[in-house]
C-alpha positions in Angstrom: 40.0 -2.4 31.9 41.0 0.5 29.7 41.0 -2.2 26.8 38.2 -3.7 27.3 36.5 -0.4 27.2 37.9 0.5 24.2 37.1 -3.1 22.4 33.6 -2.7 23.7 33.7 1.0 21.9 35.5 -0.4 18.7 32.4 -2.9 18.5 30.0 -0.5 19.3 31.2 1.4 16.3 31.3 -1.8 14.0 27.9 -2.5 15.1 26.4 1.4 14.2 28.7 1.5 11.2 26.8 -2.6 10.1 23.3 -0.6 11.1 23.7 2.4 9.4 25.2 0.3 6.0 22.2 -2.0 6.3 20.0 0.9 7.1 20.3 3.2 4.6 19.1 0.9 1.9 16.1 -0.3 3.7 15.3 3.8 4.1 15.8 4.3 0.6 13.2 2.0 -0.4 11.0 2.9 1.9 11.3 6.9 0.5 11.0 4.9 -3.0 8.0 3.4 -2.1 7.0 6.5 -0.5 7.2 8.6 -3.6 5.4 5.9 -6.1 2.4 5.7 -3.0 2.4 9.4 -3.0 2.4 9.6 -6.8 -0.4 7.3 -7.1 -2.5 8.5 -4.4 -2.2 12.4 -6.6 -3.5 10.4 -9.9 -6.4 8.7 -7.2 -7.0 11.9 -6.2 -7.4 13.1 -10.2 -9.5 10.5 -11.2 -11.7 10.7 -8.3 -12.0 14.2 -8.9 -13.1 13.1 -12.6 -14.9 10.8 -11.3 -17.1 12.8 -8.8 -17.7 15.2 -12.0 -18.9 12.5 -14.5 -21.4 11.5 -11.4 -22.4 14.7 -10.5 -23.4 15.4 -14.4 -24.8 11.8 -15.0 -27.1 12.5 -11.6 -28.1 16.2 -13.2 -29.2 14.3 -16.9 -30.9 11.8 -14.4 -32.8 14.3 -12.9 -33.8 16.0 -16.3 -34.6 12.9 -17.6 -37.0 11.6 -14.9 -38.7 15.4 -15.4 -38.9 15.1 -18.8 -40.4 11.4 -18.0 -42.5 12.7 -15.1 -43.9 15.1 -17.8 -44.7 12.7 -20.4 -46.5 10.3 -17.6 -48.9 13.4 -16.8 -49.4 14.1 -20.9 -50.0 10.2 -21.1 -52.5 10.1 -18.3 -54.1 13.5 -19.6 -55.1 12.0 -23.3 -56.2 8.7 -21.1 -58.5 10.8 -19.2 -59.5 12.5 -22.5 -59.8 9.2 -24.3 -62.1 7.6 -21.6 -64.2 11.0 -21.4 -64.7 10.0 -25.4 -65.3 6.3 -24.9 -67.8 6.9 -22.3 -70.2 9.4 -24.8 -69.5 6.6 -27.7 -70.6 4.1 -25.5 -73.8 6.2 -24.7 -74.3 7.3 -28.0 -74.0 4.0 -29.2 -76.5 2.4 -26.7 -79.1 5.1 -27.4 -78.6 4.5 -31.5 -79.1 1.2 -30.2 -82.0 1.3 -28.2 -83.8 4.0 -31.7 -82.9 1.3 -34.2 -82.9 -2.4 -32.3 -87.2 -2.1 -31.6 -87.9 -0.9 -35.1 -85.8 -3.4 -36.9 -86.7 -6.5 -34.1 -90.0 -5.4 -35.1 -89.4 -5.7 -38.6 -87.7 -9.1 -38.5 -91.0 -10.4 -36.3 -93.2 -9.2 -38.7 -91.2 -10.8 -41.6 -91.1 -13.9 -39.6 -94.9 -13.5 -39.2 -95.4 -12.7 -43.0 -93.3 -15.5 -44.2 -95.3 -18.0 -41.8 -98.3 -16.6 -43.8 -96.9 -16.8 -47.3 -95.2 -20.1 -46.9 -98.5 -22.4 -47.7 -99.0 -19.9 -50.7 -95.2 -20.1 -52.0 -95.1 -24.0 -51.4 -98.6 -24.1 -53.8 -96.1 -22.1 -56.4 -93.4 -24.0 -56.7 -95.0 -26.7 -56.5 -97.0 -26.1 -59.8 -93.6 -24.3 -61.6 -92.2 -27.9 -60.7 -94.9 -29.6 -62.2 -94.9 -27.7 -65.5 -91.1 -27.9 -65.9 -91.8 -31.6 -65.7 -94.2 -32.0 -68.3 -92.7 -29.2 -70.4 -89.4 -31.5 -71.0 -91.1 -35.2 -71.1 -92.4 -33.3 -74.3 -89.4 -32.7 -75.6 
């Protein structure tokens, strides 16, 4: 039995001997994948930092820009307001001018109409005779 036990604790050394040999270099690139994951995650942690600054300033020129936009908006809808405030008196003004000058001048035009209704047998006679004497004045030629 005593050799037995020690065959059984010469193979049980083997076998931790076999681990450890086959171990070792499994453990070594696990630390070396350790170290690159680790050395990564600090440049991550870099760039997000970056990263969180560049959005933190692009959200504060956001901000400015919608206020300066904001501000413009109210200006634009001020000289709107304005403009309509003038359109509104043009439009009166020029529908009283209208109402002062369209009688007088729809009375003019009626009276014309009524004058050349008038004078149209009278102009007819005219030309008529101007015709005639043109006619007789070149036959004599």
């Amino acid at each position: 039995m005593g050799m037995a036990l020690q065959i059984a604790l010469f193979l049980a050394s083997v076998s931790i001997v076999v681990f450890v040999v086959l171990l070792m270099p499994v453990l070594l690139g696990l630390r070396r994948h350790l170290a690159d994951a680790v050395r990564e995650f600090a440049e991550l942690r870099t760039d997000v930092k970056l990263l969180v600054q560049d959005s933190r300033t692009m959200v504060q020129n956001v901000n400015k820009l919608t206020t300066r936009v904001q501000q413009q908006i109210d200006e634009v809808d001020q000289m709107l307001q304005i403009l309509c405030g003038w359109v509104g008196r043009a439009d009166r003004l020029v529908h009283q001018a209208g109402d002062l000058i369209e009688d007088p001048i729809f009375t003019g035009a009626r009276i014309l109409d009524g004058l050349g209704a008038l004078l149209q047998p009278w102009l007819t006679r005219d030309r008529g005779a101007s015709h005639k004497s043109s006619l007789t004045s070149k036959t004599r030629n």
